[in-house]
C-alpha positions as CSV (number, residue, x, y, z in Angstrom):
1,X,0.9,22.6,8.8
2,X,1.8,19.0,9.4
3,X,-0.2,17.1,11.7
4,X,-1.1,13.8,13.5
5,X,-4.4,13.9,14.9
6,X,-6.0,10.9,17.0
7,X,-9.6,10.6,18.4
8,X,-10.0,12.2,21.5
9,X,-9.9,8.6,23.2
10,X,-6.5,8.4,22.2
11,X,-5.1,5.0,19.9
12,X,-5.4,1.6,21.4
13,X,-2.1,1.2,23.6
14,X,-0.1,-1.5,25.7
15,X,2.1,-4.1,24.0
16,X,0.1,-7.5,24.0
17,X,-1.7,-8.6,21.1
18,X,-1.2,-5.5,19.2
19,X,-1.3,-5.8,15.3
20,X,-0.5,-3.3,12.8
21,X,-2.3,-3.6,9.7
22,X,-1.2,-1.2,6.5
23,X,0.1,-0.5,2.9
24,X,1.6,2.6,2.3
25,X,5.3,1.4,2.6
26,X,6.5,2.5,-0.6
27,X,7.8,5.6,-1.6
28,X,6.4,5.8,-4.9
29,X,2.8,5.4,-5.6
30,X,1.3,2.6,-7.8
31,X,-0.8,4.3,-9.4
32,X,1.1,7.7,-10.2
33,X,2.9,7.2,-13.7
34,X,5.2,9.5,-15.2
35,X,4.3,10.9,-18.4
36,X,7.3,11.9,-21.0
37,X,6.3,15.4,-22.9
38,X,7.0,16.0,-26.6
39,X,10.4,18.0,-26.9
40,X,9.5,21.5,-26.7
41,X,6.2,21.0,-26.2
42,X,3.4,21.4,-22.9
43,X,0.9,19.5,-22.3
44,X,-2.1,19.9,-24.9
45,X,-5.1,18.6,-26.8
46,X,-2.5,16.5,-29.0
47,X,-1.2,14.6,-26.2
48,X,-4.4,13.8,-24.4
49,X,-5.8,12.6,-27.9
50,X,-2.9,10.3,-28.0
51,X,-3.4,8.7,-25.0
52,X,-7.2,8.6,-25.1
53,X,-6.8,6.7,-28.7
54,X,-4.5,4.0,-27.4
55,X,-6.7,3.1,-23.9
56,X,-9.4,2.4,-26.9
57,X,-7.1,0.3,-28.2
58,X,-5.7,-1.3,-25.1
59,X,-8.2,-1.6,-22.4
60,X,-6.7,-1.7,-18.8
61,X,-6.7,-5.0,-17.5
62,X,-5.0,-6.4,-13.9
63,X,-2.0,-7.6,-15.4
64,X,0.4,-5.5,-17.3
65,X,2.8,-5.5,-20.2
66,X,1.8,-9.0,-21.6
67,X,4.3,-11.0,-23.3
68,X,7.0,-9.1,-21.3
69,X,9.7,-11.0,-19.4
70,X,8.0,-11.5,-16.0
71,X,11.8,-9.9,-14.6
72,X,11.9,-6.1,-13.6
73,X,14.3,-3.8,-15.5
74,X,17.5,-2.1,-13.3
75,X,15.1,1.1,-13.4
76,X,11.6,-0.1,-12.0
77,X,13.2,-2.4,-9.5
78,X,15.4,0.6,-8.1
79,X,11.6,2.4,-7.9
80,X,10.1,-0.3,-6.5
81,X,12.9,-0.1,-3.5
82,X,11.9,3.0,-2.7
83,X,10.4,3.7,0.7
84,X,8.6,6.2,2.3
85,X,10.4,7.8,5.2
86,X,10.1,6.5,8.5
87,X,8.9,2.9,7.1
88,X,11.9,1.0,8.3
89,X,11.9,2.7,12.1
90,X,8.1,2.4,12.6
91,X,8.0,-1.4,11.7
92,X,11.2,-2.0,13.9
93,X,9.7,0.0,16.7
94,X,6.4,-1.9,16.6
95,X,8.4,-5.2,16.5
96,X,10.5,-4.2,19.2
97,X,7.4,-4.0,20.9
98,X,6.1,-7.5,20.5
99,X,3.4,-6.1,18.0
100,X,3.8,-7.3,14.1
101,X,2.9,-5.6,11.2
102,X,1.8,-6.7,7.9
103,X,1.5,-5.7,4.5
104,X,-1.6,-5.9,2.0
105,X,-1.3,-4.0,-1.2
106,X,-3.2,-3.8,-4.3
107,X,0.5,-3.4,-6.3
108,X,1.8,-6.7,-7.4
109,X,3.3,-9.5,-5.0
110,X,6.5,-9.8,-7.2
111,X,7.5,-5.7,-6.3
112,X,6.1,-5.9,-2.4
113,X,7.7,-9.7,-1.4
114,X,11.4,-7.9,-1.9
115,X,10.1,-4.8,0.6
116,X,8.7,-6.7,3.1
117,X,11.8,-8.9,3.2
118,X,13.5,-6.1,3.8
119,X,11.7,-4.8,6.5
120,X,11.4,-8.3,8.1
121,X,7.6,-8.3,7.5
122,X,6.1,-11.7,6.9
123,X,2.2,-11.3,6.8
124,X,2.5,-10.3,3.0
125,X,-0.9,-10.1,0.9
126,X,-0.6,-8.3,-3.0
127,X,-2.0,-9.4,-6.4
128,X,0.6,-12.1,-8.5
129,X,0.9,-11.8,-12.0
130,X,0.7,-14.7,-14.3
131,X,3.5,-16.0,-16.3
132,X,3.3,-18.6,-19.1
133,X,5.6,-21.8,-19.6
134,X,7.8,-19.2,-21.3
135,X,8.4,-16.7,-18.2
136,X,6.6,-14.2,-20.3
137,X,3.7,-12.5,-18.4
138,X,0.1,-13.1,-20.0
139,X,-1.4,-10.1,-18.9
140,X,-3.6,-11.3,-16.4
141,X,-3.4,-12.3,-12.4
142,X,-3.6,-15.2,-10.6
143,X,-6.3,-15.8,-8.0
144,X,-8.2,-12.9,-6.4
145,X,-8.0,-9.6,-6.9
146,X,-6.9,-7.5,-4.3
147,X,-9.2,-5.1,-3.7
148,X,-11.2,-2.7,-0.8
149,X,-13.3,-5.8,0.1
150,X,-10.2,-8.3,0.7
151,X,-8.1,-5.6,1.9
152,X,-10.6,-5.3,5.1
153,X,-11.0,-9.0,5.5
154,X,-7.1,-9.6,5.0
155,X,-7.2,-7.3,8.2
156,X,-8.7,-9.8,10.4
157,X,-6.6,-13.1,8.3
158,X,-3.3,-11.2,9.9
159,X,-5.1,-10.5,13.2
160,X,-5.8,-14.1,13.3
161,X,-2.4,-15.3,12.5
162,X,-0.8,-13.7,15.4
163,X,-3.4,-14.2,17.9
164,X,-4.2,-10.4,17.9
165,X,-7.6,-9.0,19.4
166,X,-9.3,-6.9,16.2
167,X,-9.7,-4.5,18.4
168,X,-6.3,-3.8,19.5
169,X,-5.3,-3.9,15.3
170,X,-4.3,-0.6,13.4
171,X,-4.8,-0.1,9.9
172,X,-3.6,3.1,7.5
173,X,-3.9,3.8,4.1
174,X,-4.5,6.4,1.9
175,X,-6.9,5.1,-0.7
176,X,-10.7,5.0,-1.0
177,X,-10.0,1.3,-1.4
178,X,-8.7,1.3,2.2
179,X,-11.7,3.0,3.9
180,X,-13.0,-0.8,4.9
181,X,-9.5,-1.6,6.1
182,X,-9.5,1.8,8.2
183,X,-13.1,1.2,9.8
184,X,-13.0,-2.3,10.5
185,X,-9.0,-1.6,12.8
186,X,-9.2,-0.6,16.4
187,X,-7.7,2.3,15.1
188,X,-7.8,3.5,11.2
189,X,-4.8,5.9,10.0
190,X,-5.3,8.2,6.7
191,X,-1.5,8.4,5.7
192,X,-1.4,11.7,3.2
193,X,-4.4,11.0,2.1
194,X,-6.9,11.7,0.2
195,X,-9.9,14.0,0.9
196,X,-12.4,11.1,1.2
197,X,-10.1,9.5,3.2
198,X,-9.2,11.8,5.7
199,X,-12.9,12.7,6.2
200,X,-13.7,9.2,7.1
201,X,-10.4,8.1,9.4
202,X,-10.4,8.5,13.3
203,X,-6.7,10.0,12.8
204,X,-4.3,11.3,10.4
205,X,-1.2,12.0,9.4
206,X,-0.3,14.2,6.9
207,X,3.2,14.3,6.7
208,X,5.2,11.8,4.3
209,X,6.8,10.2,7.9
210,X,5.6,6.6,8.5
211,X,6.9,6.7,11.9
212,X,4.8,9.5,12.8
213,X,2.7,6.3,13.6
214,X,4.6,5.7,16.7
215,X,3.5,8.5,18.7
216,X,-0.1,8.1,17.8
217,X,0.2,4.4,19.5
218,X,2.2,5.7,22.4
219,X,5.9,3.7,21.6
């Protein structure tokens, strides 16, 4: 059954100083790609041969597609718009409010900038990819990773900015990457989490509705 579950204390509450700290805005996943299957054919030992024999050849890195045009296809930019349900009510609730939300996502800066725009968010941290003197991307990104580590202390940078108390800060995410994120908030939210995730959160909600959010915190 779908559920939001708080601590028995209930979610930090009132409407001064409240900041609201999280990444799971977009409706499709970063990390989920879609995989094409041979006409005809079902997933088998061919396929994952395949695959296995070109990440030997091409080792991950950060940045992707290098020597690409650093612009996004009609396709992946209409994918990138996507949001998850809910997204554009929660943060105009909060704002409505006099709290302010803010976005840090380990996707890249160039897909999340356009969303948060959209949404009217302006406390923005994701990974930028590089592009040469040619507006072809190298493969690599620029400055510091964003990871579990500067996801927690990009918490307290957005705090910070808007004269919010940590304490009264709420954070949500669904990656093991965003367990420091979730612990360090006044309150931490597993959105449709994982199981590691939703073991560790003070509250849940496991229902794809972002503005679930806004009972939890009483608006």
């Amino acid at each position: 059954m779908p559920s939001c579950t708080a601590p028995a204390g209930g979610p930090p509450t009132g409407r001064d100083g409240r900041g609201l700290h999280f990444h799971q805005l977009r409706g499709d996943r970063g990390d989920r790609r879609r995989r094409r299957l041979p006409r005809g054919g079902h997933p088998g030992h061919r396929t994952g041969d395949a695959r296995r024999d070109r990440l030997r050849r091409e080792p991950r890195r950060p940045g992707r597609h290098p020597g690409r045009s650093a612009g996004l296809g009609a396709r992946r930019r209409h994918r990138a718009g996507l949001l998850h349900p809910g997204a554009e009510a929660l943060v105009r609730t909060v704002q409505d409010a006099g709290g302010h939300v803010g976005l840090v996502s380990g996707g890249f800066i160039e897909i999340v900038a356009p969303l948060a725009a959209r949404l009217g968010i302006d406390l923005v941290r994701a990974n930028r990819l590089e592009v040469d003197d040619h507006g072809l991307l190298t493969g690599r990104t620029v400055g510091e990773v964003v990871d579990r580590r500067v996801k927690e202390h990009q918490l307290g940078v957005f705090a910070q900015a808007v004269g919010a108390d940590p304490r009264r800060t709420v954070a949500m995410g669904d990656g093991a990457n965003d367990l420091a994120m979730i612990a360090a908030a006044g309150l931490g939210v597993a959105f449709c989490a994982k199981p590691v995730v939703r073991e560790q959160a003070p509250a849940q909600i496991t229902f794809r509705r972002l503005d679930a959010l806004c009972g939890l915190l009483d608006l």
